[in-house]
VEXDOTOR-501457 format. One record per residue (C-alpha): residue in three letters; chain; x, y, z. Coordinates in steps of 0.05 Angstrom, whole numbers. Example, Ala and Ser with C-alpha at 12.3 -4.5 7.8 and 13.67 -1.06 7.14 Angstrom:
<sites>
("Ala" "A" (246 -90 156))
("Ser" "A" (273 -21 143))
</sites>
This chain:
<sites>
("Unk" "A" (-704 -1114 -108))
("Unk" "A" (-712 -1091 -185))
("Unk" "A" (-665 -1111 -228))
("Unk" "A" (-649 -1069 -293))
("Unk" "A" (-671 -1104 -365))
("Unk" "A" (-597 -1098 -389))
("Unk" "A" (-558 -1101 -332))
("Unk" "A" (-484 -1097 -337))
("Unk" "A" (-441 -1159 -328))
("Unk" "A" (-363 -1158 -328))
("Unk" "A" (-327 -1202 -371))
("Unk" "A" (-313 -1253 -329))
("Unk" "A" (-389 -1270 -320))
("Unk" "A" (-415 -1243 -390))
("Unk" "A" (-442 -1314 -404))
("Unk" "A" (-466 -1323 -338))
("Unk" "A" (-498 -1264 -318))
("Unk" "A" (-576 -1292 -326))
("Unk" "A" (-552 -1352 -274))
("Unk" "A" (-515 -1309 -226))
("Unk" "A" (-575 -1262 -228))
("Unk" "A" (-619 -1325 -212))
("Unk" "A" (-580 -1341 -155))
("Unk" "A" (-576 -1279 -127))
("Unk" "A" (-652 -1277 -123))
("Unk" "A" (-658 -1344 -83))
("Unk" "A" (-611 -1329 -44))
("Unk" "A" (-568 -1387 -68))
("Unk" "A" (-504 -1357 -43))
("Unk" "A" (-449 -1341 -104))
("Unk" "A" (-386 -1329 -75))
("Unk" "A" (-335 -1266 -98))
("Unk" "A" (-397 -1237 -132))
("Unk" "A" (-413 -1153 -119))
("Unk" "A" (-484 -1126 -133))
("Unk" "A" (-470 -1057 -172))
("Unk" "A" (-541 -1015 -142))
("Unk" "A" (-569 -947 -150))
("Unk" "A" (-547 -917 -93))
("Unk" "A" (-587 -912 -25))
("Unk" "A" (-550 -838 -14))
("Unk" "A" (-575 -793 -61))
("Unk" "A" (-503 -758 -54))
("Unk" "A" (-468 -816 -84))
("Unk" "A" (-476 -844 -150))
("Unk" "A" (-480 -929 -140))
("Unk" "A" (-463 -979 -91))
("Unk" "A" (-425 -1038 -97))
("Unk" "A" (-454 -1095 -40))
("Unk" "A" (-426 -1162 -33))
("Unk" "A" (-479 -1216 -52))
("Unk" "A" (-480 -1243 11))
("Unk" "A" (-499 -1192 53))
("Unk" "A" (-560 -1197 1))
("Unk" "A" (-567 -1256 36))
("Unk" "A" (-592 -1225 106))
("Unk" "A" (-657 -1228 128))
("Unk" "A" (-664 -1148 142))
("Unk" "A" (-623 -1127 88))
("Unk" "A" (-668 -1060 58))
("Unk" "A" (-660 -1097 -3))
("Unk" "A" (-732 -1069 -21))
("Unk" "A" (-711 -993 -51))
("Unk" "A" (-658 -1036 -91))
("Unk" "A" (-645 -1034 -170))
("Unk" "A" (-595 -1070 -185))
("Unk" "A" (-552 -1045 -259))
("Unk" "A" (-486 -1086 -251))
("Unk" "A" (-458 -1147 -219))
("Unk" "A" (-389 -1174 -231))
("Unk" "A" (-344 -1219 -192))
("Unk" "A" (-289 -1192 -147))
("Unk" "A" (-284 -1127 -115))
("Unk" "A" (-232 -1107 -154))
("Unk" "A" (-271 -1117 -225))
("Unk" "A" (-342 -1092 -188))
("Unk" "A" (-310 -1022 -181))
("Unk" "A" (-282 -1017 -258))
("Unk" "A" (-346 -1035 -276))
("Unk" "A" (-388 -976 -236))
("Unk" "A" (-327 -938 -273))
("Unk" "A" (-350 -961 -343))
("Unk" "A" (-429 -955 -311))
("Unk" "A" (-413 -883 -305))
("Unk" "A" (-381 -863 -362))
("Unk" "A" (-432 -894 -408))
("Unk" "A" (-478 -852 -375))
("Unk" "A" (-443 -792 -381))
("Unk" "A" (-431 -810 -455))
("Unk" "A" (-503 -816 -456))
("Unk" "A" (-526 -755 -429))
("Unk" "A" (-468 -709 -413))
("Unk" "A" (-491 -712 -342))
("Unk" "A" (-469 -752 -279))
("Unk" "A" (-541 -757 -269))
("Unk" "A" (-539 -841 -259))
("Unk" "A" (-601 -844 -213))
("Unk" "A" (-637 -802 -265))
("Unk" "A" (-623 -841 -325))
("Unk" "A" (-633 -914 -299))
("Unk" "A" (-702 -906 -261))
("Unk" "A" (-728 -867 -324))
("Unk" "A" (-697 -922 -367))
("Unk" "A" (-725 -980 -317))
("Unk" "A" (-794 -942 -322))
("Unk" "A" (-795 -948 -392))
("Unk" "A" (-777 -1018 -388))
("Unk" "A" (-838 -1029 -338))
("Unk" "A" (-882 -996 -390))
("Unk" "A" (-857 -1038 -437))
("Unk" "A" (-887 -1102 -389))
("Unk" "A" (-810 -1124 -372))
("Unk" "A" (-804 -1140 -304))
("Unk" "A" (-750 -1168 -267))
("Unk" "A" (-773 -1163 -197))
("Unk" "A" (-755 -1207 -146))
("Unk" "A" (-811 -1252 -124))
("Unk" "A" (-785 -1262 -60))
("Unk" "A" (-818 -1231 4))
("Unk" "A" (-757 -1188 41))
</sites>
């Protein structure tokens, strides 16, 4: 599981979002919290996965990079909203995939990595 440098964070977490990211690598278990992930369909745009069923042994969490987390279901989905149109205000495309793992590789070359040193 990657995690984006500047991953979003709704408001209700802003000042938490390092922690909550912390956790969700250790599998600490944070309740009401939703992981907002490049998709795993190349047809959709992101998915929006409970942090617990992070917390699964088999969970494919390997293919993951993770752009947004948030707490409640509710506030996960406004936020892949806001994910979206910032992209398209970006580029004028709905091209999400595209712009964070070209973003992220930039990043890497840049020697920021937010991997997760956990063996899944």
């Amino acid at each position: 599981m990657d995690w984006y440098q500047e991953f979003y964070a709704g408001e209700s977490i802003a000042g938490k979002k390092e922690k909550i990211r912390w956790k969700v690598l250790r599998n600490a278990g944070v309740i009401n919290i939703y992981i907002i992930a490049l998709s795993s369909n190349p047809e959709n745009l992101l998915d929006i996965i409970p942090s617990w069923e992070l917390m699964q042994k088999y969970y494919p969490k390997s293919e993951l990079l993770v752009v947004g987390v948030d707490r409640g279901y509710e506030n996960a989905i406004e936020l892949a909203g806001t994910i979206i149109m910032d992209v398209y205000q970006e580029t004028g495309t709905f091209q999400v995939r595209n712009y964070f793992l070209e973003k992220h590789r930039e990043n890497q070359k840049k020697g920021h990595k937010w991997k997760s040193f956990l063996s899944f």
